[in-house]
C-alpha positions, 0 to 999 in steps of 0.5 A: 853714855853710862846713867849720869845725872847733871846739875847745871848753872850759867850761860851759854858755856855751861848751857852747851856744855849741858846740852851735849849731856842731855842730847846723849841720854844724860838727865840735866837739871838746870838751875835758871835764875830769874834775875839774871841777865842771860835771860834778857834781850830779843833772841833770849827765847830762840837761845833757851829753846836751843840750848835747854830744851829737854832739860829739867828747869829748875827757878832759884834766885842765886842771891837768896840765902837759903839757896846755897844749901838748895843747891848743895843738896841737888849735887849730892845726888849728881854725877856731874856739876857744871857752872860758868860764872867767876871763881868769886861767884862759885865760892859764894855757892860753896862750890869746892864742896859741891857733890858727893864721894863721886862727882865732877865738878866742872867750871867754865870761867873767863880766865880759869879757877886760878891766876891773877885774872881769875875774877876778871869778867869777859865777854866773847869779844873782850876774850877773842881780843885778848886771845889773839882772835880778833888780832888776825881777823879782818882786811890789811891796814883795816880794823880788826874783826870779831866773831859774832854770836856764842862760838867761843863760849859755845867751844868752852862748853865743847871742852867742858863737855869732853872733859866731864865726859872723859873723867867719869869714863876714866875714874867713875868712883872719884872726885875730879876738878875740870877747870876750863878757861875760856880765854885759854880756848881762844887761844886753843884754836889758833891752828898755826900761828902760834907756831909760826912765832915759836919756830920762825918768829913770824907774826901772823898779819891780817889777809881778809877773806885769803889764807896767806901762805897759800893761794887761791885758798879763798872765796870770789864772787859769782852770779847769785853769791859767792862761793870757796876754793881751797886749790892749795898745791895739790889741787893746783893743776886740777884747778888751771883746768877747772879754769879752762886754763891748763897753761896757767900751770906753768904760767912763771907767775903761778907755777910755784907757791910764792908766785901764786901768793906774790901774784895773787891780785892777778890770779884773782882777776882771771877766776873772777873774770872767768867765773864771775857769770857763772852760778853757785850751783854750776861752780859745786858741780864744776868744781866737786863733781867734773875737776875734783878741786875743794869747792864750796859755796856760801849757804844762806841759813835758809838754804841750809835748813833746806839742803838735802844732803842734811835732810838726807843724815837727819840731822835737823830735828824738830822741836815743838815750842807752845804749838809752833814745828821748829828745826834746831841743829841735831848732832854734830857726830854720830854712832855708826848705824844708830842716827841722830839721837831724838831731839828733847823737847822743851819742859817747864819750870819749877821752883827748887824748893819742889825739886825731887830726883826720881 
């Protein structure tokens, strides 16, 4: 990406945001406040080396008077300012007037700049519930799921990152607002079932671990796990002889889609029975490799860190934390032809009153 100087504050939304920036050769610089309660709790560490590692730390107790003003001048000299916190939060800072003649301000709050629901707080799980996430998630008749860790937030920074970058590319010499709303991103990604209401008003219902409309889109048992199958109806005949049991294919329990669905229980006792002994290994070659059917089995995180298809790309990096080899997560994408980009490491702080750009 072109030279670009970042100023960053927040959690985890603006932190990955950040991330992304200066894993892509970007110059952060990351306001970190000793209060606050994104530092806390048993995984805090593992969390700051994953996402601020090779950022420039900055130490500012965001409720002091004279930080504002700190602030102010840092994002004179930035191309790009990004913050997740409430609407009321960033005004406090004079957030409106932050940068210079040619800066992107980028905010990532719970329920966007603007609305009745501007300086409401939320949480990824009060925000998977209200939009709509949690609704879908889980077995039939049960309680609803969540989904567990940063993924929305982590999503919200996707955006806010895309975002930022898109506006400097397009318009370099301006001053733009991005204004992500993490509780519009849930709702982003609900692939289909706001569609299924707007074009046939179907209410999506909860199916556990089953996609619904199609089957065997779903995961079983097998002898040392579990493993996954997407035998839509492309894959459908290719998978009856994966099975060993091409006349299944004109089984008139199974030989349409709706059939396959109605019958499922039945269709999930003859995969289950037929493969229940066999192991993850043999079901990808099975699979993958012998009937050309959507296969895949469930990793553990041990297993991944240690998968050769990974290893091959590169793309665990190490990171060097007080003397310990760590592996985190390299790039998600690529340049043809030039790798993953060098994990940064990790620096240490410094008060924002001994801040100097060079």
């Amino acid at each position: 990406m072109m030279p670009t100087t970042v100023l960053e504050f927040g959690g985890s939304a603006a932190g990955y945001a950040g991330k992304l920036l200066r894993r892509w050769g970007a110059d952060v610089y990351r306001v970190d406040d000793p209060n606050s309660t994104h530092t806390a709790g048993p995984e805090a560490e593992a969390v700051d080396l994953y996402l601020h590692a090779g950022k420039r730390r900055i130490l500012a107790d965001m409720a002091a008077s004279g930080t504002p003003g700190l602030i102010a001048q840092l994002a004179q000299r930035c191309d790009i300012v990004i913050a997740d916190s409430t609407p009321a939060a960033l005004e406090a800072i004079g957030w409106g007037e932050l940068g210079g003649a040619a800066c992107i301000r980028t905010t990532i709050t719970p329920f966007g700049m603007t609305g009745p629901r501007r300086n409401w707080h939320g949480s990824s799980n009060v925000l998977l519930a209200l939009g709509g996430e949690t609704f879908i998630m889980g077995d039939p008749g049960r309680e609803p799921l969540t989904i567990p860790g940063r993924y929305l937030h982590y999503q919200a920074g996707q955006y806010a990152y895309t975002a930022a970058v898109a506006c400097q590319r397009q318009t370099p010499k301006a001053i733009r607002n991005v204004d992500v709303s993490i509780y519009e991103t849930a709702q982003s990604l609900h692939q289909f079932t706001t569609v299924m209401w707007t074009h046939n008003e179907r209410l999506r219902e909860r199916h556990g671990n089953n996609f619904g409309v199609l089957h065997p889109i779903t995961m079983y048992p097998c002898k040392d796990g579990w493993w996954a199958t997407n035998a839509d109806v492309i894959f459908w005949d290719a998978f009856t002889v994966m099975l060993g049991r091409p006349e299944l294919a004109d089984d008139p329990r199974f030989n349409t889609v709706a059939g396959r669905v109605e019958h499922s229980e039945a269709l999930d006792q003859i995969v289950i029975e037929t493969f229940g002994e066999k192991t993850r290994a043999e079901l990808m070659e099975l699979g993958q490799v012998t009937c050309r059917v959507p296969t895949g089995i469930l990793n553990t995180l041990d297993e991944l860190l240690h998968d050769p298809h990974l290893a091959e790309r590169k793309f665990w990096q190490g990171l060097d934390a007080d003397g310990r080899a760590l592996k985190v997560p390299g790039s998600a994408f690529t340049f043809v032809g030039e790798g993953q980009p060098r994990q940064p490491q990790a620096e240490p702080g410094q008060p924002i009153t001994e801040v100097k750009f060079g």
